[in-house]
Backbone bond lengths (Angstrom), bond angles and torsions (degrees), N, CA, C in turn:
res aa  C-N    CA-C-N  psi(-1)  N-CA   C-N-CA  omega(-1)  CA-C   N-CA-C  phi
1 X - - - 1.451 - - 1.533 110.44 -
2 X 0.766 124.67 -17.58 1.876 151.74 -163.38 1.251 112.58 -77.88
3 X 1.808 92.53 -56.41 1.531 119.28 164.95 1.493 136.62 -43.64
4 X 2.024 102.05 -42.02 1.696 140.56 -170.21 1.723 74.63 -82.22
5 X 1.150 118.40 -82.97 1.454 104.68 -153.23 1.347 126.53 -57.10
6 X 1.439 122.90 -39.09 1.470 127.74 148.53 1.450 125.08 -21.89
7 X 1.298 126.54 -64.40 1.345 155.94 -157.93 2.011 94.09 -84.89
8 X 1.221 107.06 -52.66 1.140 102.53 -175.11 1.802 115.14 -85.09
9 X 0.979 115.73 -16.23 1.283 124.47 161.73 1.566 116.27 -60.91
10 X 1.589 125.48 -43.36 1.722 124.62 -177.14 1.227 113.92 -32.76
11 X 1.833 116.72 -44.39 1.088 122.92 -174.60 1.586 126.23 -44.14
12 X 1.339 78.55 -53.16 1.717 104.79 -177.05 1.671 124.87 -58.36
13 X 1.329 90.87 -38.97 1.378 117.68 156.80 1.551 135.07 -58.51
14 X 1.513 96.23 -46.62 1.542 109.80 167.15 1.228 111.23 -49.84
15 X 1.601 108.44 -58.93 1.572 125.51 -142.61 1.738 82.52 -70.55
16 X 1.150 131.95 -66.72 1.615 124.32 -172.92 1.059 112.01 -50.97
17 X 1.524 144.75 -20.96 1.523 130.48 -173.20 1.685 109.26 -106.31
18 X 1.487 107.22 -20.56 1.349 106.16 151.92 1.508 143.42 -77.82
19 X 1.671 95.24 8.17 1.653 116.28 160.82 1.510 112.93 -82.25
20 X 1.273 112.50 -8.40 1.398 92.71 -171.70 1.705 106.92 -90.30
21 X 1.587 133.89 -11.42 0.948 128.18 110.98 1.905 118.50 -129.81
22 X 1.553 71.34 136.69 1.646 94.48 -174.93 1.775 104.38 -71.01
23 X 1.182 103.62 146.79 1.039 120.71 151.79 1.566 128.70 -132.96
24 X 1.497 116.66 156.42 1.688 102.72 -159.81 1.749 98.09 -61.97
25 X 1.366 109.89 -47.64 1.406 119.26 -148.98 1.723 99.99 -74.42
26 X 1.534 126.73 -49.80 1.144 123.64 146.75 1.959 136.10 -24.19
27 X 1.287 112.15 -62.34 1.105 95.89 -173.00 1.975 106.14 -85.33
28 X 1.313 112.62 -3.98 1.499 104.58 162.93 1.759 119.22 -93.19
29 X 0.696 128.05 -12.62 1.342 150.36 140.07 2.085 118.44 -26.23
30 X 2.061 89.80 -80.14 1.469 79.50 161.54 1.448 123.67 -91.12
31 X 1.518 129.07 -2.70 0.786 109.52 167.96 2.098 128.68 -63.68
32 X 1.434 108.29 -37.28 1.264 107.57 138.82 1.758 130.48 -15.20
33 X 1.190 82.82 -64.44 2.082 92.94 -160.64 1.389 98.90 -91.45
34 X 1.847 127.98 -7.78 1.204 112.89 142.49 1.365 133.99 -89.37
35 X 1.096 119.49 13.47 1.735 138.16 163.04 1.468 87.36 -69.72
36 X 1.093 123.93 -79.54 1.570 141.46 -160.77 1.582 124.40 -41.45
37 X 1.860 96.04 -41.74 1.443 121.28 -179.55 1.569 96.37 -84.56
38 X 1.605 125.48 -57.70 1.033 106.20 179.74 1.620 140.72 -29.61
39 X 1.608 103.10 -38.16 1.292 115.66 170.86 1.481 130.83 -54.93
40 X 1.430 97.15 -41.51 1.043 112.47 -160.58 1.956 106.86 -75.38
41 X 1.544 99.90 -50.88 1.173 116.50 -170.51 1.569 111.02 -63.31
42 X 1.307 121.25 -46.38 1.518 131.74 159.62 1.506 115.97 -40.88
43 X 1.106 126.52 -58.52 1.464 142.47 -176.91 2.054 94.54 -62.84
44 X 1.162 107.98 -36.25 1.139 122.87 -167.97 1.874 107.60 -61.07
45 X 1.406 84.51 -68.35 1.394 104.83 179.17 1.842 113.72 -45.33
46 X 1.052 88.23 -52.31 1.725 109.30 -169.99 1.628 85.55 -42.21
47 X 1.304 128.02 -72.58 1.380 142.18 -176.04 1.307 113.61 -35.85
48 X 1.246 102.13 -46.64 1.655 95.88 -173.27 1.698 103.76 -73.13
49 X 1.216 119.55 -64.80 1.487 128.96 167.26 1.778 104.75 -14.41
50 X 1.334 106.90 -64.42 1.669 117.98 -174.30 1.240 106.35 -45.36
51 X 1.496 103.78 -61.32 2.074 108.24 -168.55 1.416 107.58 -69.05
52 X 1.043 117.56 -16.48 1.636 114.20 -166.15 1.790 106.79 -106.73
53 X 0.998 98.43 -22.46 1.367 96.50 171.46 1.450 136.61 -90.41
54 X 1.587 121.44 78.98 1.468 129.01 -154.03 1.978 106.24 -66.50
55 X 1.700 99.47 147.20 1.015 94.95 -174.40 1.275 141.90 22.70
56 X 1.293 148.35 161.60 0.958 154.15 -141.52 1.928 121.87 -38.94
57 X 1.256 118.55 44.32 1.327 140.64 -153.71 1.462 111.56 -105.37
58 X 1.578 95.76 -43.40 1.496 100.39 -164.17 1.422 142.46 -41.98
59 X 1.787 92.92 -42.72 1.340 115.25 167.03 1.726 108.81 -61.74
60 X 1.118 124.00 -46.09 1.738 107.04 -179.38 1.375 98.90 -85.70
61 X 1.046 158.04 19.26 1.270 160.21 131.07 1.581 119.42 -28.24
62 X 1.400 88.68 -70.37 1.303 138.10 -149.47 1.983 87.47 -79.45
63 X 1.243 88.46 -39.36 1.970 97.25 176.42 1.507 104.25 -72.68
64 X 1.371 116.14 -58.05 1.279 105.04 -177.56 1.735 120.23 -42.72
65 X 1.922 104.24 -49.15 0.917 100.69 -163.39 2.046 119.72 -54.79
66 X 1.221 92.10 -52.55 1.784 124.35 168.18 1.735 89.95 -40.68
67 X 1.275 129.86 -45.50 1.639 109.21 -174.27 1.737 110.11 -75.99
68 X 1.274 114.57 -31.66 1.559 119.49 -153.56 1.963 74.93 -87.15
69 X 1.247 141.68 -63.37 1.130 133.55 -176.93 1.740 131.59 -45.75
70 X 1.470 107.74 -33.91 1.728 115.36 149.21 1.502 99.48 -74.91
71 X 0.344 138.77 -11.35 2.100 124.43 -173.20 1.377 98.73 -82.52
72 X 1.804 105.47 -57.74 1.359 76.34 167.35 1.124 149.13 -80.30
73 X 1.575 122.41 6.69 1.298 104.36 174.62 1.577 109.64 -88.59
74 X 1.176 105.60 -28.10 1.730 103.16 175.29 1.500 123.02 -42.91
75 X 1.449 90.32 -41.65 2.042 109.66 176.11 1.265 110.05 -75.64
76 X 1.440 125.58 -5.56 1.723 131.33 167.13 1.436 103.18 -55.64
77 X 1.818 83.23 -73.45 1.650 103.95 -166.00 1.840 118.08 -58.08
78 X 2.023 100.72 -25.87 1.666 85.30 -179.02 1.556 100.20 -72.78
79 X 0.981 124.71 -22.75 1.766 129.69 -169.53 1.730 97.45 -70.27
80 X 1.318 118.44 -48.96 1.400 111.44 167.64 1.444 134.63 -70.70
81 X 1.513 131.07 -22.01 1.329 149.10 128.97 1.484 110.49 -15.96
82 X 1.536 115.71 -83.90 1.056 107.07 -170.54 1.815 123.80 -92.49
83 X 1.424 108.65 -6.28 1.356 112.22 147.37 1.651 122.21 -46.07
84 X 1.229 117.53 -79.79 1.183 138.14 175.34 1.295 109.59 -37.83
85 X 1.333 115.25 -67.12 1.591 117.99 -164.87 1.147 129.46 80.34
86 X 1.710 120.72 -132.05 1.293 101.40 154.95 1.380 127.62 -138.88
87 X 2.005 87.04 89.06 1.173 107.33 -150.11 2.256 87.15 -84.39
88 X 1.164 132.38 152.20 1.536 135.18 170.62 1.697 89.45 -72.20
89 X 1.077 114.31 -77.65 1.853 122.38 -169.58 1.372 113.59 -107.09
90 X 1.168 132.77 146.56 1.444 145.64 161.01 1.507 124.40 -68.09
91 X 1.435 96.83 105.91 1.846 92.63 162.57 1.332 119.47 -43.46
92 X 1.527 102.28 162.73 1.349 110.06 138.75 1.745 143.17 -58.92
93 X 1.710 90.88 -30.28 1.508 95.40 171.99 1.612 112.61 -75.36
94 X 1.615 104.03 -27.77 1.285 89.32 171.49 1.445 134.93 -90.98
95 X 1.066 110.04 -5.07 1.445 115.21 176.54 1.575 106.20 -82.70
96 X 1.663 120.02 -23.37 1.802 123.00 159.45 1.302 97.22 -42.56
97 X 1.338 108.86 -57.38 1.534 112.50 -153.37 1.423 116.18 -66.49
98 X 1.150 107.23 -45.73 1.791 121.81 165.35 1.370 125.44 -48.90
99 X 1.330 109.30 -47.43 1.265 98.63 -179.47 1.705 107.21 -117.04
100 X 1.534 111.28 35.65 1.319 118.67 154.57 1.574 103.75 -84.67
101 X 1.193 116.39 -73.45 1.239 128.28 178.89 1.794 123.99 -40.86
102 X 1.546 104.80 -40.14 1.321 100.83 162.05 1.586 124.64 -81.59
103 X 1.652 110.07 -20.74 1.443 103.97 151.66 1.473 115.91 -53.93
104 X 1.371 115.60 -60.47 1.613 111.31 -166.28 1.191 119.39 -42.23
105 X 1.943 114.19 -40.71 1.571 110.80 172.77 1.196 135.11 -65.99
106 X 1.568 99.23 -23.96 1.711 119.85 177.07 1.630 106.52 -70.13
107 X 1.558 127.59 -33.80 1.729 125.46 -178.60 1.391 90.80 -63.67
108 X 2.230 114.67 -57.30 1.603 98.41 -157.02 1.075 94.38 -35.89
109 X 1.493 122.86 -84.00 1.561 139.90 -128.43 1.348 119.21 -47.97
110 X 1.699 107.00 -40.58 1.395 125.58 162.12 1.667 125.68 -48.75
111 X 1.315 96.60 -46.97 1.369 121.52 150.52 1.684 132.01 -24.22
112 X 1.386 91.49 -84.31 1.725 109.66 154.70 1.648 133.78 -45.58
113 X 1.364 92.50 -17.62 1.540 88.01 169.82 1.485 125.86 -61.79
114 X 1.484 94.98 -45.74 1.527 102.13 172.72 1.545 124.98 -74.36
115 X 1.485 101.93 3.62 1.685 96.10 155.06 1.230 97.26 -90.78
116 X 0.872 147.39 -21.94 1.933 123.79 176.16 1.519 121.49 -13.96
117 X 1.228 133.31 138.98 1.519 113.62 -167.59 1.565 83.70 -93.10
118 X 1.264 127.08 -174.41 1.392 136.40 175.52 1.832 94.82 -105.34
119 X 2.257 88.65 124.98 1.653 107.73 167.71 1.533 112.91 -32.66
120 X 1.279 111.43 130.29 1.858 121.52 144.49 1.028 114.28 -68.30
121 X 1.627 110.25 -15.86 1.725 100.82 -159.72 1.469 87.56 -118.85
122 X 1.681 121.80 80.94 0.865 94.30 173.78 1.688 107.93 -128.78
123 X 1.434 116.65 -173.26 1.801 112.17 -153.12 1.698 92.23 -63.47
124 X 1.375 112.90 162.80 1.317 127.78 162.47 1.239 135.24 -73.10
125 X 1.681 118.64 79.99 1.052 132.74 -147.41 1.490 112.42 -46.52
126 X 1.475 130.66 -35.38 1.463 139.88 -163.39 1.863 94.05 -76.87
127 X 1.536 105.40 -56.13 1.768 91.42 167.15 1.488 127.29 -39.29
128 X 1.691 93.28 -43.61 2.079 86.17 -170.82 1.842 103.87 -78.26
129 X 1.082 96.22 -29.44 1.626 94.36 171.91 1.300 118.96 -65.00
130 X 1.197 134.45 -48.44 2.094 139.13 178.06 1.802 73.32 -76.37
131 X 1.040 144.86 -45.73 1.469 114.42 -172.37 1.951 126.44 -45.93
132 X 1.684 88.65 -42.12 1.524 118.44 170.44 0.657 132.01 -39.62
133 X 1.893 118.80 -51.17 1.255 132.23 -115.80 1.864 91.87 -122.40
134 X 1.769 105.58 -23.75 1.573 118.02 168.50 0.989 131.76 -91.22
135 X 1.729 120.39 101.93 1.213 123.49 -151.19 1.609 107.30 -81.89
136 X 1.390 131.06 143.82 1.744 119.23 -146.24 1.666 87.73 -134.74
137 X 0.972 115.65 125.23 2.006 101.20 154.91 1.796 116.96 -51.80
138 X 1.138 77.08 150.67 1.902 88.63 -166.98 1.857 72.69 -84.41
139 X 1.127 161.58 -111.32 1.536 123.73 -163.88 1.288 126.41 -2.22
140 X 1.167 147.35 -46.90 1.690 159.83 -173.36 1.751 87.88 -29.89
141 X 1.273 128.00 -95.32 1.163 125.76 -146.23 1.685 111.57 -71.81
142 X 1.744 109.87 2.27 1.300 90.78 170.58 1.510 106.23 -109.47
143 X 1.625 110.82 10.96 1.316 119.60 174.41 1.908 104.65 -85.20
144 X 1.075 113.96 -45.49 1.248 132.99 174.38 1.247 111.08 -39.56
145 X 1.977 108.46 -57.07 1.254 95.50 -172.09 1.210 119.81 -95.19
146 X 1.093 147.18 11.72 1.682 170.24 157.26 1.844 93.01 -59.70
147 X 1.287 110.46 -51.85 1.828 103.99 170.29 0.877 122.66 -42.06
């Protein structure tokens, strides 16, 4: 899972360090492969939150996570507030600078995924395997649910 969020994070990463100069074909490009990553990494997250969060946890989990994720964007904009100032238009040097720095936070974080320790709570491997191992008609579950 460590792996999904890593991998699906580059995108995200790309797309901010290829602001510092844009190009047309570049930022539609990753914006693409962050459609793609987005999926992945969201679906991702959800998972980790689930396995790691024992008994009845999930929901304040799930709060923490949702607070530390607005924080940061609030801590974008105070960093751009008082960066900026009161500037009318944005350089070029400053927009290097902007989206150097918000690249740099986007590698840590990407980074950190792969410290994740590996879930205790994780699915019961012998279920997903006999799950595997029974081959079902792709009808089956809409026969199932008609029962």
């Amino acid at each position: 899972c460590k792996i999904s969020l890593f991998l699906s994070a580059i995108p995200y990463t790309g797309f901010v360090f290829c602001m510092i100069n844009p190009y047309l074909w570049s930022v539609f490009t990753l914006s693409a492969l962050l459609g793609a990553g987005g999926g992945v990494i969201w679906t991702a997250n959800g998972e980790v939150i689930a396995k790691n969060s024992p008994g009845d946890t999930k929901a304040k989990n799930t709060g923490i996570f949702w607070s530390w994720f607005n924080t940061s964007m609030l801590l974008g904009n105070i960093f751009l507030y008082f960066y900026l100032g009161n500037s009318e238009q944005i350089s070029d040097k400053q927009r290097h600078v902007i989206y150097l720095v918000l690249g740099i936070f986007c590698a840590v974080g990407m980074c950190t995924f792969l410290l994740l320790a590996p879930s205790e709570n994780s699915a019961d491997v012998e279920t997903v395997n006999e799950a595997v191992r029974e081959p079902q008609s792709i009808l089956q579950p809409i026969v199932d649910a008609v029962k």
